[in-house]
mmCIF file of the C-alpha atoms, coordinates in Angstrom:
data_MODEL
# 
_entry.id   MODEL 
# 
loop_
_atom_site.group_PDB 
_atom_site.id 
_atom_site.type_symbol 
_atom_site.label_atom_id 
_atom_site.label_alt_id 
_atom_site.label_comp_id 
_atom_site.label_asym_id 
_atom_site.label_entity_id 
_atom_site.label_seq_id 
_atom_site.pdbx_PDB_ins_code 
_atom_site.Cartn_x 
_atom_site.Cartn_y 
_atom_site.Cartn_z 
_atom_site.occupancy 
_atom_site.B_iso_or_equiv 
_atom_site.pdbx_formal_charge 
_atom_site.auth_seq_id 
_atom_site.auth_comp_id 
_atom_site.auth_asym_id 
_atom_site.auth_atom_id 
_atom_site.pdbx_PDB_model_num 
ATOM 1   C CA . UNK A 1 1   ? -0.874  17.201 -6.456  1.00 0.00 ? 1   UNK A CA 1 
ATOM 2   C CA . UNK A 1 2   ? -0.360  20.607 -8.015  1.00 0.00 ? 2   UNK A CA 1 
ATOM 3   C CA . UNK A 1 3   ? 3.143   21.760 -9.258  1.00 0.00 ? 3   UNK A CA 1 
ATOM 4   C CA . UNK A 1 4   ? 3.883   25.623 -9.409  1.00 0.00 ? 4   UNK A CA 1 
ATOM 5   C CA . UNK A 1 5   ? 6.873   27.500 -9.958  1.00 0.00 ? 5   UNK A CA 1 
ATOM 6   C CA . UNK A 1 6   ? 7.515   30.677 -7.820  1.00 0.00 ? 6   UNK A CA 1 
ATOM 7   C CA . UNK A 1 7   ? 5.463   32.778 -10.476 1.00 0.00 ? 7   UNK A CA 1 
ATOM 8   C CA . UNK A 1 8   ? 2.604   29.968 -9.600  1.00 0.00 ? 8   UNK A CA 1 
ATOM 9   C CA . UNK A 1 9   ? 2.868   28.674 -13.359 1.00 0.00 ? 9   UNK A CA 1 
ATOM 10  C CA . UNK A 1 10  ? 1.594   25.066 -12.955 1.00 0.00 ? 10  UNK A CA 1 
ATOM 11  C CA . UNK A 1 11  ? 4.585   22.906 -14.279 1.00 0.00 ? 11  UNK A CA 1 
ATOM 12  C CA . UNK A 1 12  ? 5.733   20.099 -14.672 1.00 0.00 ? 12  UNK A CA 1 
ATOM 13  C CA . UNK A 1 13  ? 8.416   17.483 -13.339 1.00 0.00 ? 13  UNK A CA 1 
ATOM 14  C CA . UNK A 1 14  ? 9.841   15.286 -15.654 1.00 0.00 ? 14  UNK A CA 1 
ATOM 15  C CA . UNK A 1 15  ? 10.912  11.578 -14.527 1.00 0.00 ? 15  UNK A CA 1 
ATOM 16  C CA . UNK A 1 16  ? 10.808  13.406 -11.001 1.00 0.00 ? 16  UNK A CA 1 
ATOM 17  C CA . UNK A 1 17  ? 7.520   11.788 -9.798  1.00 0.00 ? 17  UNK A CA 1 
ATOM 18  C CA . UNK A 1 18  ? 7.720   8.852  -7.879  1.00 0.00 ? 18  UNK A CA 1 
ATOM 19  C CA . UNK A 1 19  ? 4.424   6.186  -6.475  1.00 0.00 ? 19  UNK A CA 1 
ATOM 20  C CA . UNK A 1 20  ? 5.021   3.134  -3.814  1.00 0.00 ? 20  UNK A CA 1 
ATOM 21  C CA . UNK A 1 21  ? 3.180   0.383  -1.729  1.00 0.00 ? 21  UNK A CA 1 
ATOM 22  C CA . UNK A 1 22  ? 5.570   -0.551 0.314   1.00 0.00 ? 22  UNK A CA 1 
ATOM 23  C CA . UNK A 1 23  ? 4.734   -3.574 2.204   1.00 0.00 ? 23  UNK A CA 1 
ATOM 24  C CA . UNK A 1 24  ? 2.430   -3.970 5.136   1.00 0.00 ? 24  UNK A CA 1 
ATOM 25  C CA . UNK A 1 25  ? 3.731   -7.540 6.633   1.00 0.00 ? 25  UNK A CA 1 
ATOM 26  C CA . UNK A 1 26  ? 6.806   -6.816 8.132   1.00 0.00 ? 26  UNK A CA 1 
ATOM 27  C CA . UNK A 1 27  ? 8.855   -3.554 9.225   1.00 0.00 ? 27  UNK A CA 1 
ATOM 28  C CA . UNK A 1 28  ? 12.115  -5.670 8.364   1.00 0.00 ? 28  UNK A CA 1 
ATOM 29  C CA . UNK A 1 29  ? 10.709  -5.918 4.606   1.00 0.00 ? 29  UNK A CA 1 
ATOM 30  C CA . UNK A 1 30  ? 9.305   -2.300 4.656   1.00 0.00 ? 30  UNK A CA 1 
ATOM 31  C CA . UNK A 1 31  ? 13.408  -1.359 5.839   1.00 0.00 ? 31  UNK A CA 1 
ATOM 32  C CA . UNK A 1 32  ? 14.803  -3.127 2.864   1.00 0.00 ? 32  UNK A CA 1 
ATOM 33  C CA . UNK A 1 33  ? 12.137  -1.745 0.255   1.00 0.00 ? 33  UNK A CA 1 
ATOM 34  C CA . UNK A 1 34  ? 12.961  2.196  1.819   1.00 0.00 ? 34  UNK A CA 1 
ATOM 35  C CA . UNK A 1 35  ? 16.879  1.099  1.217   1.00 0.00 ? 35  UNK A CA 1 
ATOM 36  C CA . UNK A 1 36  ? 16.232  0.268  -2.368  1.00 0.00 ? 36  UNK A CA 1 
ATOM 37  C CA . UNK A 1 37  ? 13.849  3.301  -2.774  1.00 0.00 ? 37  UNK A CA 1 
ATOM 38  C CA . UNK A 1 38  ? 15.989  5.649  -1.307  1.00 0.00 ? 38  UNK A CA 1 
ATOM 39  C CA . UNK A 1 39  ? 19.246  4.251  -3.511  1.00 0.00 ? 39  UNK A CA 1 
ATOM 40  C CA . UNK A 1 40  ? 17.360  4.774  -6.385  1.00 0.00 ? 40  UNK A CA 1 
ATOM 41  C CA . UNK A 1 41  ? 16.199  8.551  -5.611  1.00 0.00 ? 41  UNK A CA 1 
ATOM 42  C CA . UNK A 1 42  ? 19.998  9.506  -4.046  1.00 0.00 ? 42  UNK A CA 1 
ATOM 43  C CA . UNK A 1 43  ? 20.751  12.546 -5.914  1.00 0.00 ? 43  UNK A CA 1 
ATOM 44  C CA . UNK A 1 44  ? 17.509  13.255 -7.866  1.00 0.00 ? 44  UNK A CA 1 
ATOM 45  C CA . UNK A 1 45  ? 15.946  16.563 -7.218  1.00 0.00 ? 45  UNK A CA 1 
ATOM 46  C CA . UNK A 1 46  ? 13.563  18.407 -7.465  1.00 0.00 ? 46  UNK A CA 1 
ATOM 47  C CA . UNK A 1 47  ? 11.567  14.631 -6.114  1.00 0.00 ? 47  UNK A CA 1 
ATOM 48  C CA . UNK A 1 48  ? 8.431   13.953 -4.885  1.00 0.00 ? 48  UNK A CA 1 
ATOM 49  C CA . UNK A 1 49  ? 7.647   10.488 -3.715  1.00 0.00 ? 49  UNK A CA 1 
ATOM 50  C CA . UNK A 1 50  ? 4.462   9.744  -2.641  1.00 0.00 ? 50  UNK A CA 1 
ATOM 51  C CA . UNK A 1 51  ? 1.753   6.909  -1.418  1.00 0.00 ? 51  UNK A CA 1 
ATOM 52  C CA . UNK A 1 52  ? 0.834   3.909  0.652   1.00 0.00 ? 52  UNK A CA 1 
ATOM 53  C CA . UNK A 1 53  ? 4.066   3.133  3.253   1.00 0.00 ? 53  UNK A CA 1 
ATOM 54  C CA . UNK A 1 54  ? 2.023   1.252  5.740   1.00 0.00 ? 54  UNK A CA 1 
ATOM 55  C CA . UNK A 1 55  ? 4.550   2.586  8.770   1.00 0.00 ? 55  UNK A CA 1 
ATOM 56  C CA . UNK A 1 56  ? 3.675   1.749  12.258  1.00 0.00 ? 56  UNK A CA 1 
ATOM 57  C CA . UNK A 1 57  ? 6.661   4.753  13.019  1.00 0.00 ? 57  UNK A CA 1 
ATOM 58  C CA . UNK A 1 58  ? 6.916   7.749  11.581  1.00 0.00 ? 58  UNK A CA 1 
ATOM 59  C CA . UNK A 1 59  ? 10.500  6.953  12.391  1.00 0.00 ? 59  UNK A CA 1 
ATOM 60  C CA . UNK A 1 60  ? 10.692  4.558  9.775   1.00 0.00 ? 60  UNK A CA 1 
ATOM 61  C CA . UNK A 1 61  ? 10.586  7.264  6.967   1.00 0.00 ? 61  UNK A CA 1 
ATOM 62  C CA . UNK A 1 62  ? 14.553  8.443  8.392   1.00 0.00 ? 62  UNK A CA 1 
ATOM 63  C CA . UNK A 1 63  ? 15.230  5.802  5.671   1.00 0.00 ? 63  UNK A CA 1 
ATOM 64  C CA . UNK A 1 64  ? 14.502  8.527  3.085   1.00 0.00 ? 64  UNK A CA 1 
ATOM 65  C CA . UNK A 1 65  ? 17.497  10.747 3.499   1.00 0.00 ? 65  UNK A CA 1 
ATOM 66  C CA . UNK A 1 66  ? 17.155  14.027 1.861   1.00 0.00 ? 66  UNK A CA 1 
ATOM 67  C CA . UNK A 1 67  ? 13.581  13.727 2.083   1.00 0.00 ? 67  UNK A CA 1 
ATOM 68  C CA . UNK A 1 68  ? 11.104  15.433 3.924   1.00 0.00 ? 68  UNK A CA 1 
ATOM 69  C CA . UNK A 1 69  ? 7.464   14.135 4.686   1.00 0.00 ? 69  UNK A CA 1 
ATOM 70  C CA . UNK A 1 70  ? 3.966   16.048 4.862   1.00 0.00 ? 70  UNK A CA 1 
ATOM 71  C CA . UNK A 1 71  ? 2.597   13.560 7.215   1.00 0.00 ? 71  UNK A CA 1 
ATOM 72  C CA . UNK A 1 72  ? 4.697   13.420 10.499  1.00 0.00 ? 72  UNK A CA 1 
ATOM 73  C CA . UNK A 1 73  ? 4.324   13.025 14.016  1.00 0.00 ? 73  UNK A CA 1 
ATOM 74  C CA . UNK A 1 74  ? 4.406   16.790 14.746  1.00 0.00 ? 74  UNK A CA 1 
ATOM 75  C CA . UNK A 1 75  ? 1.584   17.613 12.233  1.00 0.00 ? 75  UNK A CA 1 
ATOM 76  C CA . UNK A 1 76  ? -0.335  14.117 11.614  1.00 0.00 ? 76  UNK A CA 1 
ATOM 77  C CA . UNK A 1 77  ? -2.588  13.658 8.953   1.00 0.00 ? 77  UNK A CA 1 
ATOM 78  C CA . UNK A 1 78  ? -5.449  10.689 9.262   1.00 0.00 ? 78  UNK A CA 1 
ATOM 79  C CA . UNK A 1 79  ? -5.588  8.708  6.016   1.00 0.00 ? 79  UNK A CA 1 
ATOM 80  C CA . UNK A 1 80  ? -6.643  5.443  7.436   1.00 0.00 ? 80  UNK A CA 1 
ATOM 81  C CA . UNK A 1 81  ? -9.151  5.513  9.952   1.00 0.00 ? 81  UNK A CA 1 
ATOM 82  C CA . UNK A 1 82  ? -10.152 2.047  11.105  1.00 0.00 ? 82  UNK A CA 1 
ATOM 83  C CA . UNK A 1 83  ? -13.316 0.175  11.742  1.00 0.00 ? 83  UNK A CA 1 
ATOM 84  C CA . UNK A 1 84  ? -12.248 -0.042 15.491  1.00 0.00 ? 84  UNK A CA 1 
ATOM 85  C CA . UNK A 1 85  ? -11.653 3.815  16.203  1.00 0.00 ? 85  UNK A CA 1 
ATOM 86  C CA . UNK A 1 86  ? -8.011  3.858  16.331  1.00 0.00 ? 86  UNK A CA 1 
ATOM 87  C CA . UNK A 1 87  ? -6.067  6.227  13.709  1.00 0.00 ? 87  UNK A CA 1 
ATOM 88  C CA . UNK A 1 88  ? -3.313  5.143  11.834  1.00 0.00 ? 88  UNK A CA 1 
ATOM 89  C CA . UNK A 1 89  ? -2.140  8.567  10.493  1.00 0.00 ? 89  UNK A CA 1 
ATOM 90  C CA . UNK A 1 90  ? 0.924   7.130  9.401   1.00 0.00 ? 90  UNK A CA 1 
ATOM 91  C CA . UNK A 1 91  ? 0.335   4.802  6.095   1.00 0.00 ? 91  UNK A CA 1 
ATOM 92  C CA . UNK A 1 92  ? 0.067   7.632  3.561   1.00 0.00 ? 92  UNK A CA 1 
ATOM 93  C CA . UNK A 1 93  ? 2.812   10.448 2.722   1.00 0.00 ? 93  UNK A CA 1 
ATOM 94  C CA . UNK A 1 94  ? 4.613   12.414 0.282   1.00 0.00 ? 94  UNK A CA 1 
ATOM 95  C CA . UNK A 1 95  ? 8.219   12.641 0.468   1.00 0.00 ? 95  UNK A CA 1 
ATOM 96  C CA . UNK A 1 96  ? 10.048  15.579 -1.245  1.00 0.00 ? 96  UNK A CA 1 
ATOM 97  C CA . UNK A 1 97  ? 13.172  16.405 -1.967  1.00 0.00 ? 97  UNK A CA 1 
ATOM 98  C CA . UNK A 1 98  ? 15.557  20.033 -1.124  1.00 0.00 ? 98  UNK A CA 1 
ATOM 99  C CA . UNK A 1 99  ? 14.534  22.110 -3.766  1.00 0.00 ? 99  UNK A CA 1 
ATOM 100 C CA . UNK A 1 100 ? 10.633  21.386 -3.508  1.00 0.00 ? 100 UNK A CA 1 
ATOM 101 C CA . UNK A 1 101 ? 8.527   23.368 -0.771  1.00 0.00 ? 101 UNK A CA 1 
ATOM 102 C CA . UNK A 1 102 ? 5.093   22.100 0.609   1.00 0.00 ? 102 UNK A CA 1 
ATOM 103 C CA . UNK A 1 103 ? 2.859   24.943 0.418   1.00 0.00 ? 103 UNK A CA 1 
ATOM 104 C CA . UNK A 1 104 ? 0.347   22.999 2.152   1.00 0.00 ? 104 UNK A CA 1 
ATOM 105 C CA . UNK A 1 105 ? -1.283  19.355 2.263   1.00 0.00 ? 105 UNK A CA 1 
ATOM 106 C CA . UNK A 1 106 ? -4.424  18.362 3.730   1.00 0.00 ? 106 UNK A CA 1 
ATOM 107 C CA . UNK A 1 107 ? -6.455  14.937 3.056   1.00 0.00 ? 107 UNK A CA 1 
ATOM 108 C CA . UNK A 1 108 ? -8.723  14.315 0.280   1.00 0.00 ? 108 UNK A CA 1 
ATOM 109 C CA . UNK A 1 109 ? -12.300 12.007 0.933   1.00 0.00 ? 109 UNK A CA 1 
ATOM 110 C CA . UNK A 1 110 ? -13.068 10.337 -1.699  1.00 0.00 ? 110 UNK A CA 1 
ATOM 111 C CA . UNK A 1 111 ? -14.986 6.659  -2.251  1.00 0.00 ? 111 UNK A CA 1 
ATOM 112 C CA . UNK A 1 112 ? -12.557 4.877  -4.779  1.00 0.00 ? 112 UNK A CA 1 
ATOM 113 C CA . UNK A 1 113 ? -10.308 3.834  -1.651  1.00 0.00 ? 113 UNK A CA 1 
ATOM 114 C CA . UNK A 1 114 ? -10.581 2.703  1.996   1.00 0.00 ? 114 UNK A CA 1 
ATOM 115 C CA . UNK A 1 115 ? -7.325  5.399  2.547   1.00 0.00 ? 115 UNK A CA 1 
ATOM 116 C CA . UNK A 1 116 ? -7.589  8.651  2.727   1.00 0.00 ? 116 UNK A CA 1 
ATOM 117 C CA . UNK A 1 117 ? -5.969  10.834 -0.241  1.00 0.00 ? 117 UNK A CA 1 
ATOM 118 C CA . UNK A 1 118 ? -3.494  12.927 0.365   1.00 0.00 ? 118 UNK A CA 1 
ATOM 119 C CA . UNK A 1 119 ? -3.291  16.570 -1.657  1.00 0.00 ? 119 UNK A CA 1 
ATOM 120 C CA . UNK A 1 120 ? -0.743  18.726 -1.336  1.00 0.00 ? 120 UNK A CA 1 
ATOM 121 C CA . UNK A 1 121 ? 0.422   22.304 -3.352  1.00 0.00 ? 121 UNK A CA 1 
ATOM 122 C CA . UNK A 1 122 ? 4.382   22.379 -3.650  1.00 0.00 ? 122 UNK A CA 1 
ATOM 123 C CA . UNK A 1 123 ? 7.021   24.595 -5.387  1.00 0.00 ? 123 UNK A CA 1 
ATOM 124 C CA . UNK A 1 124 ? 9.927   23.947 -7.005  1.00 0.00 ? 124 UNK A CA 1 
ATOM 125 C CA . UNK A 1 125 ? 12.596  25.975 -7.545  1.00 0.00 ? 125 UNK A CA 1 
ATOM 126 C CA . UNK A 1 126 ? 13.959  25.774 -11.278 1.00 0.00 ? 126 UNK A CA 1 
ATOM 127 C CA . UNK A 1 127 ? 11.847  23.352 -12.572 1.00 0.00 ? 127 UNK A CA 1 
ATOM 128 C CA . UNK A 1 128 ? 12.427  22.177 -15.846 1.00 0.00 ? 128 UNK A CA 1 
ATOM 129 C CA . UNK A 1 129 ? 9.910   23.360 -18.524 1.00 0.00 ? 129 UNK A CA 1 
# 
């Protein structure tokens, strides 16, 4: 993930920066765990949330209000292809928050996981130095 203002300084975003695994058992547990989540974010900006939210919906991520997703239905992005051939663009994401702007995201290969990276450029508007 790279952080830039608008005069493409890289920054940073203190106590802004957010990781999950939400779970991959149930969608009833996954609703609760997005509840909690998205208490705990309420009101926090700039905010970037991002990892493994093992969705079978991108409707699921409506949970996150205030928050908008790289990875959605309109403009999927693979990170777990199976065994089997099907895609389950869905698991991965990053969530951010009003005053952050994807400049773009795209996946990442790598070998240290069986998911697909994502990388994305963002900027914030009045980031704190």
């Amino acid at each position: 993930l790279h952080l830039c203002d608008r005069r493409q300084r890289q920054m940073c975003i203190r106590d802004s920066i957010y990781n999950t695994h939400l779970s991959f058992e149930r969608t009833e547990l996954r609703t609760n765990q997005i509840a909690v989540i998205s208490k705990t974010l309420r009101g926090k900006a700039p905010c970037l949330l991002m990892g493994d939210f093992n969705i079978l919906d991108f409707s699921e991520l409506d949970g996150f209000q205030g928050m908008t997703p790289v990875n959605t239905a309109q403009r999927p992005i693979v990170t777990f292809p199976s065994d089997d051939g099907s895609e389950y663009p869905y698991l991965d994401n990053i969530l951010f928050s009003a005053s952050v702007e994807c400049c773009w995201a795209k996946p990442y290969v790598q070998t240290v996981s069986d998911h697909i990276m994502l990388m994305a450029e963002v900027t914030v508007e009045n980031p704190e130095v």
